[in-house]
N, C-alpha and C positions, 0 to 999 in steps of 0.2 A: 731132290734138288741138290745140284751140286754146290761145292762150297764155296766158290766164286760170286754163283749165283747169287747162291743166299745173302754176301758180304753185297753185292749189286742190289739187291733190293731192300737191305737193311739200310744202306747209304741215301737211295731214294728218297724211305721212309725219313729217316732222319734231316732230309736239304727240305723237303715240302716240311714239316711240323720247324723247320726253322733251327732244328738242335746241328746243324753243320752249315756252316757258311757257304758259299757260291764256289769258294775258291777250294775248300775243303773237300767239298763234292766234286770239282772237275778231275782234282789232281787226285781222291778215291780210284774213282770212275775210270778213271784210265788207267791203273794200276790193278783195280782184280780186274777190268775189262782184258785187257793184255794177259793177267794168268789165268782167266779162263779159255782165252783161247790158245797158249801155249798148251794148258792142259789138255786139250781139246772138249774142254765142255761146249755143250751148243744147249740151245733154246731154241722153241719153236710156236708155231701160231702168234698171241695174240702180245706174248712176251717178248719176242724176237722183234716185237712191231716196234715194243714199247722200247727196246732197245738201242732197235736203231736210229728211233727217232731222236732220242739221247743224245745217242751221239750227234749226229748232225747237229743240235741243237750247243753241242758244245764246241765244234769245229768253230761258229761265228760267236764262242764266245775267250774273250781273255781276261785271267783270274788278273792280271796287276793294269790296273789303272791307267798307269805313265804308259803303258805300251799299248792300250787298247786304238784301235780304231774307230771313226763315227759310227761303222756300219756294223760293229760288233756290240753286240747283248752284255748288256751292263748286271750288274749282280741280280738286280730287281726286276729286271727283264729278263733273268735266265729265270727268278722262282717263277715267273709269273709264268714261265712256258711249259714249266716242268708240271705245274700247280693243274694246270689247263690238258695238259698230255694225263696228268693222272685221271682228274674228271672226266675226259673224256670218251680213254677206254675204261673206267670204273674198278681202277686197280686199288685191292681192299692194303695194302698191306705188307709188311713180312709173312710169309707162312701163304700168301696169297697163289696162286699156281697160275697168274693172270689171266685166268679163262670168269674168274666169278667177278658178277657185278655189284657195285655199292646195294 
């Protein structure tokens, strides 16, 4: 796993158990996302899914308040998407290779 990676799924881990905030997460997230693809690290199968669903899911969302719009994912609607995308491709974890199931 490269080390992008690893920092992308440790952040995961940490926004679903609740130890990083919504805002913490996005603006992670977009920061090793960005240097893993400067670096050209890639992913693939079941983790590439889980990835980009991510993102998309962070495109309609905004970490400050005062600038959000009605139609964008509020902090508690971001865990709940994230929460819901981990259950439901059965991603275990750090150290997880997104292929194994809970």
């Amino acid at each position: 796993m490269t080390p992008a990676t690893a920092r992308l799924l440790s952040l995961l881990d940490s926004f679903t158990r609740e130890t990083a905030t919504a805002a913490e997460f996005a603006h992670g997230w977009r920061e090793f996302r960005r240097s893993a693809q400067s670096n050209g690290e890639r992913v693939g199968g079941k983790l590439a899914d889980i990835f980009d669903q991510v993102f998309m899911m962070l495109e309609a969302y905004t970490p400050d308040p005062e600038l959000r719009e009605p139609e964008d994912l509020t902090d508690t609607q971001l865990l709940e998407s994230v929460r819901a995308l981990v259950a439901e491709t059965g991603w275990r974890g750090p150290g997880a290779d997104g292929s194994r199931k809970r």
